[in-house]
C-alpha positions as CSV (number, residue, x, y, z in Angstrom):
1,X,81.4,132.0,298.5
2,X,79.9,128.8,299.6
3,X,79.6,127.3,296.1
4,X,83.4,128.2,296.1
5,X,84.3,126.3,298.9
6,X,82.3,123.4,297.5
7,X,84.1,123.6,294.9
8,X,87.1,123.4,296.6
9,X,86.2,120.5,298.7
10,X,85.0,118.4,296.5
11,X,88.6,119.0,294.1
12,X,90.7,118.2,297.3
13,X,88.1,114.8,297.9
14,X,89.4,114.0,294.3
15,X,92.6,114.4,294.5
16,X,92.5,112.2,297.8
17,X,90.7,109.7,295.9
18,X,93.2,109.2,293.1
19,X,96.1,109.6,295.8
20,X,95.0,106.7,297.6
21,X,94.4,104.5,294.6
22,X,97.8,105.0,293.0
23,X,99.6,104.6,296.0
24,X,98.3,101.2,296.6
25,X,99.2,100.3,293.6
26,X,99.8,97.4,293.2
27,X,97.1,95.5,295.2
28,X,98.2,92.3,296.1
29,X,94.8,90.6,295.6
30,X,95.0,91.8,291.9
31,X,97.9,91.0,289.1
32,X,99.3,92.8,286.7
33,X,99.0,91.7,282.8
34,X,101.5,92.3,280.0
35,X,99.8,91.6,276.9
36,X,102.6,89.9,274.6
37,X,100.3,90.3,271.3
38,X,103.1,88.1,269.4
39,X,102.6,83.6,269.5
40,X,104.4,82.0,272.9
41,X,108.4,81.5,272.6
42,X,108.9,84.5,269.7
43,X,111.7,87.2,270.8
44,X,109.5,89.5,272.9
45,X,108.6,86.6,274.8
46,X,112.2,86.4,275.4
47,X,112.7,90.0,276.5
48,X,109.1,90.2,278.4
49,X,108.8,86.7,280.3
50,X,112.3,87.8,282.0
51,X,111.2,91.2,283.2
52,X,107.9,90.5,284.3
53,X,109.7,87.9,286.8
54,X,112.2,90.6,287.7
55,X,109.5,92.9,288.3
56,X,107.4,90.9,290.0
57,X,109.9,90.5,292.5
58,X,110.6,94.1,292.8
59,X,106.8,94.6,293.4
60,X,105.7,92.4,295.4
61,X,102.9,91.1,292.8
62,X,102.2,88.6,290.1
63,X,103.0,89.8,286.6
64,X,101.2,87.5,284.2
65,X,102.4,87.5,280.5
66,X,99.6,86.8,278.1
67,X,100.1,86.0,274.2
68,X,97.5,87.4,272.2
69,X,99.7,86.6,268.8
70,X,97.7,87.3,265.2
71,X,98.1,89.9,262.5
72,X,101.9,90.9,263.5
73,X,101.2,91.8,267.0
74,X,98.0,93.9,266.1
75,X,95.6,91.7,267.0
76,X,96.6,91.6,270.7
77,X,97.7,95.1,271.0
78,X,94.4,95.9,269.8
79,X,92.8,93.9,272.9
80,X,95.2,96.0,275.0
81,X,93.8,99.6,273.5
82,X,90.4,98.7,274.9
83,X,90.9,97.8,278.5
84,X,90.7,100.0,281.9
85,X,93.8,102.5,281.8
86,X,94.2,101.2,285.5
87,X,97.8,99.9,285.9
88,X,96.9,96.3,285.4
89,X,97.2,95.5,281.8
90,X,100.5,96.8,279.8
91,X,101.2,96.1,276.4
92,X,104.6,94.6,275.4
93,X,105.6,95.2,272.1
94,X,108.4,95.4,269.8
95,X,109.4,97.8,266.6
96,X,107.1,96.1,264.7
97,X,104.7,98.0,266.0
98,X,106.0,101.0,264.2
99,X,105.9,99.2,261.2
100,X,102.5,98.4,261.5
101,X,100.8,101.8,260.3
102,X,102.2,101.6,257.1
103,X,101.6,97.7,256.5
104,X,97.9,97.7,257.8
105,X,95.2,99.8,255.9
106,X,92.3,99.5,258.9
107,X,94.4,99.7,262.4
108,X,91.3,99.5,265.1
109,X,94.2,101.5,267.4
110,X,96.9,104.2,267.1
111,X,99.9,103.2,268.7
112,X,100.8,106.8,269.6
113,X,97.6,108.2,270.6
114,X,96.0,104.7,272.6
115,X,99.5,104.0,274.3
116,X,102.1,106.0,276.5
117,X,105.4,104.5,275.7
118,X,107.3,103.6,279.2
119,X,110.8,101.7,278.4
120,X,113.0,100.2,275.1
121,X,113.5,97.0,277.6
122,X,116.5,95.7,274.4
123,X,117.1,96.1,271.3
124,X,119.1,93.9,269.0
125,X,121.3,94.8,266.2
126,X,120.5,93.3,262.7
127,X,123.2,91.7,261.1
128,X,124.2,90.7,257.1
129,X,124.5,86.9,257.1
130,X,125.2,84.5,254.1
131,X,125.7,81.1,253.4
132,X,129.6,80.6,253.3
133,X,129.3,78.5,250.1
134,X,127.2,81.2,248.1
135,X,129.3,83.7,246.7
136,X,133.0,83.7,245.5
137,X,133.8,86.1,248.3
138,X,132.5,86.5,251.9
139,X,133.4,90.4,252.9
140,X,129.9,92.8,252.0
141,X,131.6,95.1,249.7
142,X,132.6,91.5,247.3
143,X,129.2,90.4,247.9
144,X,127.9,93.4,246.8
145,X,129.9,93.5,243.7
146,X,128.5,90.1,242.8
147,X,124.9,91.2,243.2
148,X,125.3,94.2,241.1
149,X,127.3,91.7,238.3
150,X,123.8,89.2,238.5
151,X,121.1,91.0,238.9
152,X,118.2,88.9,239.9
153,X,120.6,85.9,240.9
154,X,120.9,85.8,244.5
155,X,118.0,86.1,247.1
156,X,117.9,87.1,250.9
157,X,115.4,85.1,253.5
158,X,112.9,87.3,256.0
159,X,110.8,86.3,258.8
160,X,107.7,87.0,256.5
161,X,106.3,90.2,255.0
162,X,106.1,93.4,257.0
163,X,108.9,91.8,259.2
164,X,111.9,94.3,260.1
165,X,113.9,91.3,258.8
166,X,111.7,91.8,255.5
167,X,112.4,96.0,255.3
168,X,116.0,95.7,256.6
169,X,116.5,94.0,253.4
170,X,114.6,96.2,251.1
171,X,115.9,99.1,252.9
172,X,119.9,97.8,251.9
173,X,118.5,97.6,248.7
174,X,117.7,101.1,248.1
175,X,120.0,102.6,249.6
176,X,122.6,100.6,247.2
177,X,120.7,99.6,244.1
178,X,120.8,96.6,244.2
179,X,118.3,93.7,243.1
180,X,117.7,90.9,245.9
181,X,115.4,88.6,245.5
182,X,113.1,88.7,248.9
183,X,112.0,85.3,250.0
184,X,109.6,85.4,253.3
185,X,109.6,82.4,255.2
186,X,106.6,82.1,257.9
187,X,109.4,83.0,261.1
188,X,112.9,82.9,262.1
189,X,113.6,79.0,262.6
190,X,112.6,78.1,259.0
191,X,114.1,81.2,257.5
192,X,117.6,80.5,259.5
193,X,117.5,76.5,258.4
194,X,116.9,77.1,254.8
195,X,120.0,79.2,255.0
196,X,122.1,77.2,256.5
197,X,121.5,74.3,253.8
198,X,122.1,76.8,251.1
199,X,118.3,76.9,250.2
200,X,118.6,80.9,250.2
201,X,121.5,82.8,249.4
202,X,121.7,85.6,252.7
203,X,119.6,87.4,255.2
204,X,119.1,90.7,257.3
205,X,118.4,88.9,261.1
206,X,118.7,90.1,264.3
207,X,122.1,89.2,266.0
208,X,119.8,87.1,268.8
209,X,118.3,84.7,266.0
210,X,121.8,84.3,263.8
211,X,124.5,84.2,266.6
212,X,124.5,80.5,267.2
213,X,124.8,80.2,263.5
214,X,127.7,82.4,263.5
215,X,129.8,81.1,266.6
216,X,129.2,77.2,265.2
217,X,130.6,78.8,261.2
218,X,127.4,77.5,259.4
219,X,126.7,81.3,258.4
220,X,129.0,84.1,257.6
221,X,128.7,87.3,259.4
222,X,129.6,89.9,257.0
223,X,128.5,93.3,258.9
224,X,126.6,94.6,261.6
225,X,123.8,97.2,261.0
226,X,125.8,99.2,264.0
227,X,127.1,102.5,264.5
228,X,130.5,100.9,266.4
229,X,131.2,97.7,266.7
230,X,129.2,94.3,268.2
231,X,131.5,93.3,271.9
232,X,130.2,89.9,271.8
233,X,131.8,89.8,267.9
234,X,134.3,92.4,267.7
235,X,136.0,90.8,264.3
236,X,132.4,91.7,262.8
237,X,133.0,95.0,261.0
238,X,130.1,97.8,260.8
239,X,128.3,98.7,257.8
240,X,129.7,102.3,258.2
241,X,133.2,101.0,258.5
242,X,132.5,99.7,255.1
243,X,131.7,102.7,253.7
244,X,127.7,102.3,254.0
245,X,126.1,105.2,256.0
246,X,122.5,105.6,257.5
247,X,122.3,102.2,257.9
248,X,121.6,101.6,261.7
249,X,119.0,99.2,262.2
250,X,117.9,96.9,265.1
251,X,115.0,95.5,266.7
252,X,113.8,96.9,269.3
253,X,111.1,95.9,272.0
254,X,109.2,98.3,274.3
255,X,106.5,98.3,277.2
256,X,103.4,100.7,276.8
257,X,101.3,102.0,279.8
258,X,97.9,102.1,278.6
259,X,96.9,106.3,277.8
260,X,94.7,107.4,280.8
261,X,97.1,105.6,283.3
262,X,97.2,107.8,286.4
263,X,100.8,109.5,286.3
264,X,101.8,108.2,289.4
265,X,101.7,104.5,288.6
266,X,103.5,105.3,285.2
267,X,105.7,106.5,287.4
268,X,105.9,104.0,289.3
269,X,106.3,101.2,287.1
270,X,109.1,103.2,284.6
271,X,110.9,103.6,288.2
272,X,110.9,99.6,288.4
273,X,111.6,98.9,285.3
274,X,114.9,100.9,285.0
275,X,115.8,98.9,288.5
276,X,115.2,95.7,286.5
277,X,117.0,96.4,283.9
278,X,119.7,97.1,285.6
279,X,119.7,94.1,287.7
280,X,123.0,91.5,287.0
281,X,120.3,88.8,286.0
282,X,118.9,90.7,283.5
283,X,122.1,92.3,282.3
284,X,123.7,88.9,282.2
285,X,120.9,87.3,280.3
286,X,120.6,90.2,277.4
287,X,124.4,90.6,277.3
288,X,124.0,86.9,276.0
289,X,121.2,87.7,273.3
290,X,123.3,90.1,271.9
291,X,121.1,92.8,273.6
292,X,121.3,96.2,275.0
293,X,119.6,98.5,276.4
294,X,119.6,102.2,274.9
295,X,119.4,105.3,277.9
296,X,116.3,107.1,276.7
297,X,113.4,109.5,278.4
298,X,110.3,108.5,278.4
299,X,109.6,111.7,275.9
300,X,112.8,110.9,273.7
301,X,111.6,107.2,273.4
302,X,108.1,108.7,272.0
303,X,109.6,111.0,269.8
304,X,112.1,107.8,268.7
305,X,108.8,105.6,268.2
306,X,107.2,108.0,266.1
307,X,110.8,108.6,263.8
308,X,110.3,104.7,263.5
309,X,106.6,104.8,262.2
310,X,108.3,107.3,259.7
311,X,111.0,105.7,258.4
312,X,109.2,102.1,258.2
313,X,106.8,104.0,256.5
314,X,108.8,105.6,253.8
315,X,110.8,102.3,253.5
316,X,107.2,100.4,252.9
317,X,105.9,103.3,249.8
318,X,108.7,102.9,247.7
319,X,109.0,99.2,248.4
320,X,105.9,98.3,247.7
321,X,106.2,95.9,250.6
322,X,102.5,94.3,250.7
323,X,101.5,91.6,253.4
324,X,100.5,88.0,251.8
């Protein structure tokens, strides 16, 4: 009897413990870290930097945003895996990281088993772009013609290998048979710039990189990888509309508690970030980027991460997509 009420005690001590620590979460001698594990100025950068201000606010705390960019965002979210599941570090990250798997042979982490998702903070539509003086016709269905007529003759700019830029294209290029020549340019800038002087022929970017290049009529948009329609360019037709189905693709970018956070400051934190998302500054600012913000769970938004690392995955195999 005794040893049961020791028992007892000593669960209820516990629980107190781990009460009291989550909630005074966060201490306001201590900040909170989002590990960006992409270079300074990239597009989760411009997603992250935002939030972490807005939530900031919201909790009365510093949020610090440090980039730990290298190996396509695994060398940072790597660092992330290995510190203290204690509601001070978070890893932001993008749908790159469900391409990863597939692209890197010796991962030191496992996205879905070192990380609890908490959030899609945007995601991005990609869209088919071309240089308005490459092909005799600027509507996808002509375009596509034209490839299929000269096999081997046009080519299509990516952010670099393993990019979704990269397997957006190849993906388009199963799914149609056609032959593309992929040219990977070391990030969006120089990829965009070649384009626009006709260096390349066309490219698979998100709507964020190409819309200034689209409102000013140096490129072309010829679709949106959407299911409906794009409100900041509703002249840009869908892929589907076209007569092209299962091809919805954006880009995506995520925060991730790390696993063994006490529930109650995931919680807390998925709470706040809903309230920052919907805040008019950060509605305002992604509505500009082209962004939204898709309504999932935190269990649907797993179960969509790990639908990701499978279809990346199946798109990399019978790509043959290799790094450099």
């Amino acid at each position: 009897m005794l040893r049961n009420v020791l028992i007892l005690l000593i669960g209820g001590l516990i629980a107190l413990s781990a009460s009291a620590q989550t909630s005074s979460w966060p201490a306001s001698n201590k900040p909170i870290t989002f590990i960006n594990p992409f270079p300074p100025g990239g597009a989760v950068d411009a997603f992250g930097r935002p939030l972490a201000k807005q939530l900031s606010i919201q909790l009365n705390d510093s949020i610090v945003v440090d980039n730990r960019g290298g190996a396509g965002g695994t060398l940072g979210a790597a660092i992330a895996a290995k510190m203290a599941p204690d509601g001070y570090t978070w890893l932001l990250g993008a749908v790159h990281h469900s391409i990863a798997p597939s692209m890197y042979a010796n991962l030191s982490y496992d996205i879905s088993k070192d990380f609890e998702p908490i959030a899609i903070i945007g995601s991005v539509p990609h869209v088919i772009v071309v240089n308005p003086t490459k092909f005799p016709k600027n509507d996808l269905k002509s375009i596509m013609e034209e490839i299929r007529k000269n096999p081997g003759k046009y080519n299509y700019a990516s952010t670099g290998n393993g990019t979704s830029q990269h397997l957006t294209g190849e993906l388009f290029k199963m799914q149609n048979k056609l032959f593309i020549t992929h040219i990977p340019y070391r990030g969006t800038g120089p990829a965009l710039q070649d384009l626009v002087a006709g260096q390349v022929d066309m490219m698979f970017d998100t709507l964020a990189g190409a819309a200034p290049f689209i409102k000013n009529g140096q490129l072309i948009a010829v679709a949106v990888a959407t299911s409906k329609r794009v409100d900041a360019f509703p002249n840009v037709p869908t892929v589907q509309e076209l007569g092209i189905s299962n091809f919805v693709v954006s880009s995506w970018y995520a925060l991730w508690a790390i696993k063994g956070t006490p529930k109650d400051i995931v919680d807390k934190m998925s709470a706040e970030v809903q309230i920052a998302l919907a805040s008019p500054q950060i509605k305002e600012r992604w509505a500009a980027m082209g962004a939204t913000v898709p309504k999932m769970t935190r269990p649907e938004l797993a179960a969509y991460i790990n639908q990701e690392i499978t279809r990346w995955g199946e798109v990399v195999k019978k790509s043959g997509a290799k790094l450099d």
